[in-house]
BAVEXKE-24196 format. One record per residue (C-alpha): residue in three letters; x, y, z negated; residue number from 1. Coordinates in steps of 0.05 Angstrom, whole numbers, plus 32768, in hexadecimal, padded with zeros to 4 digits. Layout:
<ketor ala <X Y Z> NUM>
...
end
This chain:
<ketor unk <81D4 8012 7F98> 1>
<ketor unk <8184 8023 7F81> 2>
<ketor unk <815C 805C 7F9D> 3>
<ketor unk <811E 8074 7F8D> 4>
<ketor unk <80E3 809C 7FBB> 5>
<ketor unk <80DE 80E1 7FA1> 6>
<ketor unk <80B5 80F9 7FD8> 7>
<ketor unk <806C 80EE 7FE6> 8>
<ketor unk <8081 80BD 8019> 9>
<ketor unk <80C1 80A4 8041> 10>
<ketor unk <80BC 8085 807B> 11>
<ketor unk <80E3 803B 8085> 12>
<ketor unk <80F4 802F 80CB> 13>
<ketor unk <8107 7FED 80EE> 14>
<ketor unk <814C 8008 810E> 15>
<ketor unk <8175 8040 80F5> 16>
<ketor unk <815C 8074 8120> 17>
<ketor unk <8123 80B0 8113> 18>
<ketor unk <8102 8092 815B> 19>
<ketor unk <80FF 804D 8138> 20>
<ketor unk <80BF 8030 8120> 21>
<ketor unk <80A2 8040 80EB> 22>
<ketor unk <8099 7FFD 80C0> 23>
<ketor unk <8089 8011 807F> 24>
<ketor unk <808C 8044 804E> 25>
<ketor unk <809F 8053 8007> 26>
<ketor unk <8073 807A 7FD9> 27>
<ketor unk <808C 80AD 7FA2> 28>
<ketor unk <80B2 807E 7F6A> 29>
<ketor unk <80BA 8041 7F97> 30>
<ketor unk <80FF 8023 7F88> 31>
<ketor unk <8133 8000 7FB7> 32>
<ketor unk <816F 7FE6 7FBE> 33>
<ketor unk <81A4 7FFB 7FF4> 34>
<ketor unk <81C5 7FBA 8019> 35>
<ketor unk <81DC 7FDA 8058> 36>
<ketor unk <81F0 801F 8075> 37>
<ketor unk <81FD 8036 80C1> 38>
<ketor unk <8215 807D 80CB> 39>
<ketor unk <81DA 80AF 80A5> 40>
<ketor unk <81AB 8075 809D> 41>
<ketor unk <81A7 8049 8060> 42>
<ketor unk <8188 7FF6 806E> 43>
<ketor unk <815D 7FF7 8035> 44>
<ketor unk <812D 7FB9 8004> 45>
<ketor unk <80F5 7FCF 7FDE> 46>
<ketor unk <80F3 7FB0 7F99> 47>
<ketor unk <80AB 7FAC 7F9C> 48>
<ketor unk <809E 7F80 7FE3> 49>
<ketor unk <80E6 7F70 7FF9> 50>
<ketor unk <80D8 7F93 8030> 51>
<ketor unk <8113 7FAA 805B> 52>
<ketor unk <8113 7FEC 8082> 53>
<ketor unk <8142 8029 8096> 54>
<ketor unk <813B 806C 806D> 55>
<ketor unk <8168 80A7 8080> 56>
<ketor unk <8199 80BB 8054> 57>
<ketor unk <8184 8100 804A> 58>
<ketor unk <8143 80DD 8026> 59>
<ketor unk <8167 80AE 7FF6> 60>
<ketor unk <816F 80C7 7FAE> 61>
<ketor unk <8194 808F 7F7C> 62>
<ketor unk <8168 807D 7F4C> 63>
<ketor unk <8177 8088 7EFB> 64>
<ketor unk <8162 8061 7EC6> 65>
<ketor unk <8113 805F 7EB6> 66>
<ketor unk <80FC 8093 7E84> 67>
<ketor unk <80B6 808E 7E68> 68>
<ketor unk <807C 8060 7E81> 69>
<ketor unk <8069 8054 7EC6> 70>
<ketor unk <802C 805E 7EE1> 71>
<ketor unk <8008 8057 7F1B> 72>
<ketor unk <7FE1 808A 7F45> 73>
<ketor unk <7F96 8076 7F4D> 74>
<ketor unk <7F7C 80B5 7F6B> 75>
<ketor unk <7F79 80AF 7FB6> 76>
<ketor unk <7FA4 80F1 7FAC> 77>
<ketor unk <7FC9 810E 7F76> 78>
<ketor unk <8003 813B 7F71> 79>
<ketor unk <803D 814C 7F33> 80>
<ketor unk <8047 819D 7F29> 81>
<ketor unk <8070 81C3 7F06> 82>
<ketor unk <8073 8214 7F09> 83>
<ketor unk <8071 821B 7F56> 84>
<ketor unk <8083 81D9 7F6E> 85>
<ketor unk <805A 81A9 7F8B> 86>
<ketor unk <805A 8161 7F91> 87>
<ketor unk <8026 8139 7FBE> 88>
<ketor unk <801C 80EE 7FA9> 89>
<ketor unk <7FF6 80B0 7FCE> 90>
<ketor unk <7FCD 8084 7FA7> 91>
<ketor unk <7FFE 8049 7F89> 92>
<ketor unk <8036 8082 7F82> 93>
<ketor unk <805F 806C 7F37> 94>
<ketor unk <806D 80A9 7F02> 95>
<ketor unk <808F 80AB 7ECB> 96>
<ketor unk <806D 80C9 7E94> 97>
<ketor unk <8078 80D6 7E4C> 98>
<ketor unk <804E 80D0 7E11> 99>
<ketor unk <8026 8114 7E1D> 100>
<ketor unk <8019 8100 7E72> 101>
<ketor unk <804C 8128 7E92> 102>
<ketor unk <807B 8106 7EC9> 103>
<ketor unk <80BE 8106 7EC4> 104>
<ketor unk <80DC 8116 7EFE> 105>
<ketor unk <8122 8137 7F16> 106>
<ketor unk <812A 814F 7ED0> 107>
<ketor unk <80F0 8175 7EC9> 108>
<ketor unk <80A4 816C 7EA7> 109>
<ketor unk <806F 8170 7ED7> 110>
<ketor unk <8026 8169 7ED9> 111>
<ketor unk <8000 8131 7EF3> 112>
<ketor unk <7FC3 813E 7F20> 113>
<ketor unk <7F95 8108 7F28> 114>
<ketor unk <7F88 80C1 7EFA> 115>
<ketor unk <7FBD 808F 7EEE> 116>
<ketor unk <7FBD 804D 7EDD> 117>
<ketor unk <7FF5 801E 7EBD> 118>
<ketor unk <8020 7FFD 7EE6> 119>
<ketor unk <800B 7FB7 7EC1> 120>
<ketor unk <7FCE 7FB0 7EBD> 121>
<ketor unk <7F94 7F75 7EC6> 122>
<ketor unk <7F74 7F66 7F08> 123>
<ketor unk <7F26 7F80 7F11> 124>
<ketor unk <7F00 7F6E 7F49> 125>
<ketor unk <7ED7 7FAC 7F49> 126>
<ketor unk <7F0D 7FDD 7F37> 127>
<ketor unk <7F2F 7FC5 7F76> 128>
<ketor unk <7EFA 7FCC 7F9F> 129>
<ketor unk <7EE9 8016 7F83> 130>
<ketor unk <7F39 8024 7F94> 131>
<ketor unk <7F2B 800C 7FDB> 132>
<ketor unk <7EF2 803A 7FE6> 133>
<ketor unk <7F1D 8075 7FD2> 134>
<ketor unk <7F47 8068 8015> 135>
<ketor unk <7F01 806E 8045> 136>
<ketor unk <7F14 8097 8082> 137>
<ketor unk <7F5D 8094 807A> 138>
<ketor unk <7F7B 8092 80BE> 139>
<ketor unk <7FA6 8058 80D9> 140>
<ketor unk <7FF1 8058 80D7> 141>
<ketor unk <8015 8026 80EC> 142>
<ketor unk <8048 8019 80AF> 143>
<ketor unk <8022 804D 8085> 144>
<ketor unk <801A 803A 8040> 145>
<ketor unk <7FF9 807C 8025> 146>
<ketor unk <7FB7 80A1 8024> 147>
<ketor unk <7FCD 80D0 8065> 148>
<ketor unk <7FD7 8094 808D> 149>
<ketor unk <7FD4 8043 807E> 150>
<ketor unk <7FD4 7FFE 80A1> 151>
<ketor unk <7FAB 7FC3 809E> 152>
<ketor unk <7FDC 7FAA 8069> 153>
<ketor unk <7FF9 7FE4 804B> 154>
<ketor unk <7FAF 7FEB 8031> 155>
<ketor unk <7FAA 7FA5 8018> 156>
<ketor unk <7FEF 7FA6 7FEB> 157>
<ketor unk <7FE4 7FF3 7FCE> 158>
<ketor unk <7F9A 7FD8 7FBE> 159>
<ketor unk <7FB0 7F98 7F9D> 160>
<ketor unk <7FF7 7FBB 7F7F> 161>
<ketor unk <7FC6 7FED 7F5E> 162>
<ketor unk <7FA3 7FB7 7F35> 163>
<ketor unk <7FE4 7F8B 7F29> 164>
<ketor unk <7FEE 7F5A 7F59> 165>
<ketor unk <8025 7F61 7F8C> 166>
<ketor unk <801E 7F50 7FDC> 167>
<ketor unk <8052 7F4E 800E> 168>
<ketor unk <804C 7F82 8046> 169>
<ketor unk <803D 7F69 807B> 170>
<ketor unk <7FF9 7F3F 8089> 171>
<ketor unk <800F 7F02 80A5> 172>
<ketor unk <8044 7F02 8064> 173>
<ketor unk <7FFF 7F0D 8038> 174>
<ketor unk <7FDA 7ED5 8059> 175>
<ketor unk <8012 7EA3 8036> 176>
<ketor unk <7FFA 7EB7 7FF1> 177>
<ketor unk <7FC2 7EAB 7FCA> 178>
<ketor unk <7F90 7E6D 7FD7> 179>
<ketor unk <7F65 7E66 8019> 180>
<ketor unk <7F19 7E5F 8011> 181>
<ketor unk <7EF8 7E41 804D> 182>
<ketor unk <7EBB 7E6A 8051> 183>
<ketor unk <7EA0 7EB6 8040> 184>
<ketor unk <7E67 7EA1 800F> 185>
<ketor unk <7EA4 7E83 7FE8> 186>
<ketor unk <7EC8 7EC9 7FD8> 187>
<ketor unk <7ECB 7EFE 7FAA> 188>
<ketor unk <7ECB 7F50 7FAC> 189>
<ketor unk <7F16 7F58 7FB7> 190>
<ketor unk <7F26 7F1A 7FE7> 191>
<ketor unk <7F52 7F28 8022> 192>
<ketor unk <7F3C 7F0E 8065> 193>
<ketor unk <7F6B 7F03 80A6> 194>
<ketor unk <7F66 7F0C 80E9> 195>
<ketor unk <7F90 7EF1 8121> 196>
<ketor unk <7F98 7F05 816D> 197>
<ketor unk <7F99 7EDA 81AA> 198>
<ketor unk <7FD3 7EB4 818B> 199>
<ketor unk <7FC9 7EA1 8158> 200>
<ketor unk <7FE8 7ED7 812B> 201>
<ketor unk <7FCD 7EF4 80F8> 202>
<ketor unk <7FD2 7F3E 8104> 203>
<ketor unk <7F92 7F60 80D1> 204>
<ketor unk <7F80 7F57 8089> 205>
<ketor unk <7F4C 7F78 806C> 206>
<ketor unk <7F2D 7F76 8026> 207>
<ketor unk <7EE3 7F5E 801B> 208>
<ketor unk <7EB5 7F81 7FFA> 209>
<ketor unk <7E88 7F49 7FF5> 210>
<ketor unk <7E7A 7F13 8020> 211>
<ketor unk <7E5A 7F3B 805A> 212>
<ketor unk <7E7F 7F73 8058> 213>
<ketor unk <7ECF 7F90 8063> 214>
<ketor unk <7EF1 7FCB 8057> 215>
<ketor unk <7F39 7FCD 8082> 216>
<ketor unk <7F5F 7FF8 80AE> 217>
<ketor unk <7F4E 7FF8 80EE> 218>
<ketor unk <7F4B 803C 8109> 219>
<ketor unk <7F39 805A 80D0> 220>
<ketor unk <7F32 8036 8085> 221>
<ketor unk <7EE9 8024 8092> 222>
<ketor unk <7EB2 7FE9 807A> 223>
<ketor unk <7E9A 7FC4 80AC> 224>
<ketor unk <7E71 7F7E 80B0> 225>
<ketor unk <7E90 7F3D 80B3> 226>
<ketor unk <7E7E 7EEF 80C5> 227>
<ketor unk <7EA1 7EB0 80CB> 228>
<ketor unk <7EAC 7ECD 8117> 229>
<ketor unk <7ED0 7F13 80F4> 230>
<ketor unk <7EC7 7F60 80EC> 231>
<ketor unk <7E89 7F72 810D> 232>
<ketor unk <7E90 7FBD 811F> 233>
<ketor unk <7E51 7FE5 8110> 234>
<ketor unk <7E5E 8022 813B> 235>
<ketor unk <7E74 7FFB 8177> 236>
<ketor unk <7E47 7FBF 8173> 237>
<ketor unk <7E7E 7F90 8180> 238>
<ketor unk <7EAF 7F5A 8159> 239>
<ketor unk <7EF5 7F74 8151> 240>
<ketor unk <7F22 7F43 812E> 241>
<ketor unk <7F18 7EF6 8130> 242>
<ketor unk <7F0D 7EDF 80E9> 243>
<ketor unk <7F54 7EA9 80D9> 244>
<ketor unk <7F54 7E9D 808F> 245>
<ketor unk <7F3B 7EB7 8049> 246>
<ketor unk <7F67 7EBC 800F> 247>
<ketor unk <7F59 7EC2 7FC7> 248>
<ketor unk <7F92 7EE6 7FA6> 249>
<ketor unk <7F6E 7F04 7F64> 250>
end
């Protein structure tokens, strides 16, 4: 069975249970597929990351065949309206539109608030980095994928799924792809770097801005410095993540 987000956001949770964790989220016109079901809550993969997760049932609407182009939200907020009604939408939300730029959505033509991209489209270096910016201040969520809350690598795969290049979710999963550089004056605007803890794993990713400088959540969506040691926070005067690897996805 295939489902499709047609709210701002849903919430994927590692167990079937509303106290669960939140691991991830879908944003409005994500697809999945359904591959398990326990009592109201549906065991969920996301066609975009494979990502697996728990949505309750009273969120999951089947999906119908795709009307239109798709396009991608590249306003850090948008929203689809039609008379009274309201949606909200994330940056990297999909619509449907038709040839005249209205969505198509639960049979009705709305409005779309805020610029859109296509959903192919050609990787830019600096039009990533100008979609990263957008996110500043954003507070931290663990599992959040959208502009009212994100992770370290929720940022990372709507930033890079924006400009046509697809990550998996979580960052030690994103420090398998791509090709490692061995130092910073070897990368480009649009790099990711990883961090580890005290074991070894890598539990950060950020994307550089140029060789001295990071923006990542942590906290908030911010830009701090970085060295071959790691992020440098300016504000507290101290390093905060240990520098692992560098990877070059673009």
């Amino acid at each position: 069975m295939q489902g499709i987000c047609t709210y701002s956001s849903v919430p994927l949770r590692a167990e079937p249970s509303s106290k669960s964790e939140m691991v991830s989220q879908l944003l409005f016109g994500e697809t999945y597929r359904v591959i398990g079901h326990e009592k109201n809550w549906m065991q969920v993969v996301c066609d975009f990351d494979d990502y697996q997760g728990w949505l309750h049932e009273n969120q999951f609407v089947e999906a119908k065949p795709s009307e239109g182009q798709k396009v991608l939200l590249n306003s850090a907020l948008g929203e689809l309206v039609h008379s009274n009604e309201h949606i909200r939408l994330s940056m990297g939300s999909v619509i449907q539109i038709n040839d005249a730029g209205q969505a198509l959505h639960n049979g009705k033509l709305w409005e779309v608030r805020g610029e859109v991209r296509s959903a192919v489209t050609t990787p830019n270096r600096d039009v990533m980095t100008g979609d990263a910016l957008q996110f500043v201040n954003t507070p931290y969520l663990w599992g959040g994928r959208a502009i009212w809350g994100i992770d370290c690598s929720g940022f990372t795969q709507v930033i890079y799924k924006l400009n046509g290049l697809s990550l998996m979710r979580d960052a030690y999963q994103q420090a398998s792809q791509g090709q490692t550089l061995s130092f910073l004056d070897e990368t480009e605007p649009g790099d990711l770097a990883f961090f580890d803890n005290e074991d070894g794993k890598i539990v950060h990713v950020g994307i550089l801005l140029d060789s001295r400088r990071i923006i990542h959540a942590g906290g908030c969506v911010r830009i701090d410095k970085i060295d071959q040691e790691g992020i440098f926070n300016v504000d507290t005067g101290r390093y905060t993540h240990k520098l692992r690897l560098i990877k070059k996805i673009v």
